[in-house]
Every structure is written in C-alpha cells, then in structure tokens.
ROVO-645211 format. One record per residue (C-alpha): residue number from 1; x, y, z. Coordinates in pm, 1 decimal, always signed. Layout:
N
<nr NUM; px X; py Y; pz Z>
...
***
This chain:
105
<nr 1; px +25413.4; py -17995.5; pz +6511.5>
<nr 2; px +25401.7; py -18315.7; pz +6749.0>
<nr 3; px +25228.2; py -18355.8; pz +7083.1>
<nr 4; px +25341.5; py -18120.1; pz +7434.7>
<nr 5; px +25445.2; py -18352.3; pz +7704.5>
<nr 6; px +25092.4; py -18422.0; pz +7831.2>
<nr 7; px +25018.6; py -18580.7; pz +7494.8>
<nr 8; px +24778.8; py -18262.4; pz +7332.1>
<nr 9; px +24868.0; py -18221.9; pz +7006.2>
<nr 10; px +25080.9; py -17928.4; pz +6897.6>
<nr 11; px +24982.4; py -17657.9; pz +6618.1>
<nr 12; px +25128.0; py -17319.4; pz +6521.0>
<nr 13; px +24855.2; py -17032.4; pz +6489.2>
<nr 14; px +24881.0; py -16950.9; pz +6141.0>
<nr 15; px +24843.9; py -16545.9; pz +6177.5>
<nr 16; px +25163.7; py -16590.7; pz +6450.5>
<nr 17; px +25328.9; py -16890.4; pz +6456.7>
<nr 18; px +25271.5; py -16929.4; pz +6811.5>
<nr 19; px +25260.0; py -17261.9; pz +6944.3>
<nr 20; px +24908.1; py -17403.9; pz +7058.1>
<nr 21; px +24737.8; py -17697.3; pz +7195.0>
<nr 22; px +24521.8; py -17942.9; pz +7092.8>
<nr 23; px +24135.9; py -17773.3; pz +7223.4>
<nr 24; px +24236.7; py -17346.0; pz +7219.9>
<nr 25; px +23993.8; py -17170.8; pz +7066.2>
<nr 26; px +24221.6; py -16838.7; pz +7042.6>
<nr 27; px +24601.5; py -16818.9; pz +7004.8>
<nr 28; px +24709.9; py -16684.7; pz +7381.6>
<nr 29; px +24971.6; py -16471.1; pz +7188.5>
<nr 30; px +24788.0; py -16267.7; pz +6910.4>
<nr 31; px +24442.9; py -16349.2; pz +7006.8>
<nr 32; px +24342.2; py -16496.1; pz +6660.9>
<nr 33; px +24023.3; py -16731.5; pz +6656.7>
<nr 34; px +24148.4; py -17097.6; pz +6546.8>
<nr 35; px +23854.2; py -17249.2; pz +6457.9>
<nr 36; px +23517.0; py -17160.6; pz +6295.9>
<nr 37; px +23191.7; py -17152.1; pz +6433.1>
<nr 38; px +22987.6; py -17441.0; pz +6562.5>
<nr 39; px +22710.5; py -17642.9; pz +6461.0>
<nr 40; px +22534.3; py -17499.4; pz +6703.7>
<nr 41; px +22617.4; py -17102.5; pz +6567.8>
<nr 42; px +22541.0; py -17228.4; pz +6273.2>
<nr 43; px +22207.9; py -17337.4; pz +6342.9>
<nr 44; px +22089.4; py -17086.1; pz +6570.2>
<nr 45; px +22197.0; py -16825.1; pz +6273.0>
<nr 46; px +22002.9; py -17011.1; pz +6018.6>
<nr 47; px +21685.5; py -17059.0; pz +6261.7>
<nr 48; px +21666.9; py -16728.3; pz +6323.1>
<nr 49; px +21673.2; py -16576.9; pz +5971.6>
<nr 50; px +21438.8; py -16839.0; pz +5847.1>
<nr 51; px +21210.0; py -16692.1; pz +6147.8>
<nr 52; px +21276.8; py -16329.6; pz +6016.5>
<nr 53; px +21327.9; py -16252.9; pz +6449.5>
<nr 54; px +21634.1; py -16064.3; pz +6598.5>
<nr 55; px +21850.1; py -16141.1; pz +6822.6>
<nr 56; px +21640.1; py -15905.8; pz +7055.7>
<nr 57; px +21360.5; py -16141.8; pz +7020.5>
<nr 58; px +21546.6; py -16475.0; pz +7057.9>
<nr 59; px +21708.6; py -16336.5; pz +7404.0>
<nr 60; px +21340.9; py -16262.5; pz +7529.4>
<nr 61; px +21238.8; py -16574.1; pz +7456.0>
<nr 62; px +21520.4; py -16726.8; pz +7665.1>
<nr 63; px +21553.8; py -16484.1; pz +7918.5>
<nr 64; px +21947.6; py -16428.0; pz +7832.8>
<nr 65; px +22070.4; py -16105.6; pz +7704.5>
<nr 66; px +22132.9; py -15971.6; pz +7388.5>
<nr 67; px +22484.9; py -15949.4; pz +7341.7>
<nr 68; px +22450.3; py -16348.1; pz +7497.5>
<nr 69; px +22255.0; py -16451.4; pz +7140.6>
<nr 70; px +22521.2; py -16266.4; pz +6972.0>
<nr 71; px +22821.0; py -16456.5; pz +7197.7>
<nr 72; px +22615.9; py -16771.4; pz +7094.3>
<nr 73; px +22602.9; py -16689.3; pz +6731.0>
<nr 74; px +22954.0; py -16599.2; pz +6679.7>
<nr 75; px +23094.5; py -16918.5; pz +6846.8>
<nr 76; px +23196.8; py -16735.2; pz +7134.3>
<nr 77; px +22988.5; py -16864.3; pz +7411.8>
<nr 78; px +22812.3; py -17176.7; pz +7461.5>
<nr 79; px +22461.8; py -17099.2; pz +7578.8>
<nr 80; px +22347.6; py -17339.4; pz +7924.2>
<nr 81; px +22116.1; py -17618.0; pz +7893.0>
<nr 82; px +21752.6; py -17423.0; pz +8014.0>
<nr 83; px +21844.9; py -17222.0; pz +7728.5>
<nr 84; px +21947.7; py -17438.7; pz +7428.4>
<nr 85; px +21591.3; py -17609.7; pz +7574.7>
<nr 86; px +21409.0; py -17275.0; pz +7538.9>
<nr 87; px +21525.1; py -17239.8; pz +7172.4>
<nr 88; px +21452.0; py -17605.7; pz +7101.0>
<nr 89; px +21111.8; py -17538.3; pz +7276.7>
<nr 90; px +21046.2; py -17194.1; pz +7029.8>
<nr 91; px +21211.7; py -17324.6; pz +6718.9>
<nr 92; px +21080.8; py -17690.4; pz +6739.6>
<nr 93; px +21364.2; py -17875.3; pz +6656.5>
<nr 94; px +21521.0; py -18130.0; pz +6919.0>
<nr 95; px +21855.4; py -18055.0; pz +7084.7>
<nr 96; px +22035.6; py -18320.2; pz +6886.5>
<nr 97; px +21977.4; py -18138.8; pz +6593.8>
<nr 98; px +22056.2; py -17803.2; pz +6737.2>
<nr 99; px +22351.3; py -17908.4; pz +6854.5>
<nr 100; px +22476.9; py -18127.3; pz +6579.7>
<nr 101; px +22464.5; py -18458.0; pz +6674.4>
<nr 102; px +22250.4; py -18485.0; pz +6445.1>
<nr 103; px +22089.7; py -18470.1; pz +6098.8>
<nr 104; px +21721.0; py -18479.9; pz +6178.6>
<nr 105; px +21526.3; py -18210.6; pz +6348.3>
***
C-alpha cells in the first residue's frame, strides 16, 4: 500500500480493508488482531504445559494476576521485567530464550 507521510509503512487489514500502519497490533476500525502471537506467548504456553501448572500457578509465582498470564499468553500484554525474571527464575531458562532472541535456553 506505500508508506503514510511519516514514512510507516501502509497495510490494509484484511477482515476490513482499513488502512493501517506499520507497528498496530489491532485494526482501529474493526478491531481485528494483525499479527500472531509472540515468541514470548509462545514460550510461556509451551513452558507451562510441559510443567503440567496453570495459569493460577504461574501468576503466584510472579505475583501478577491471573487474567495477566492469560494477557501474556494470548499476545495481548507484555509482562514487566521483575516478572519475565520470575518466570526465567521458576522455569530455568534465560530471558534471551524466553523472549526470543534466542535459540538456547
């Protein structure tokens, strides 16, 4: 679609051809998610059934709620650094890993 007059590139949300920029993560007209869930979902999903522990017992063991492991693990909330620590700390992998930059736990 070309680039807005900032620069951002231009797309078209493809459940309502509204325009949007280069970085949404939802269309502002339909609400539609644009893109799919993050390393870091991805991760925290796959931890966390390989444990065999809820999302109950993941937010105790960072202090956050339990709709807040649930934002995390659907991509729609980034979780703060003393927590993405605390999981690092309980799972035993290192923060690179977790949060995909990269390949080696």
């Amino acid at each position: 679609m070309g680039k807005d007059h900032w620069g951002y590139e231009m797309y078209t949300c493809p459940k309502c051809d509204a325009p949007v920029i280069e970085g949404q993560h939802y269309c502002q007209e339909c609400g539609h998610k644009l893109f799919g869930k993050s390393v870091f979902a991805k991760r925290l999903m796959m931890l966390r059934a390989k444990s065999g522990e809820s999302q109950a017992d993941i937010a105790r063991e960072t202090g956050v709620s339990i709709p807040a492991v649930n934002r995390w693990e659907n991509g729609n909330r980034a979780a703060r650094s003393d927590s993405i620590v605390a999981l690092c700390k309980h799972f035993n992998v290192s923060a690179d890993w977790l949060l995909g930059l990269s390949d080696e736990m």
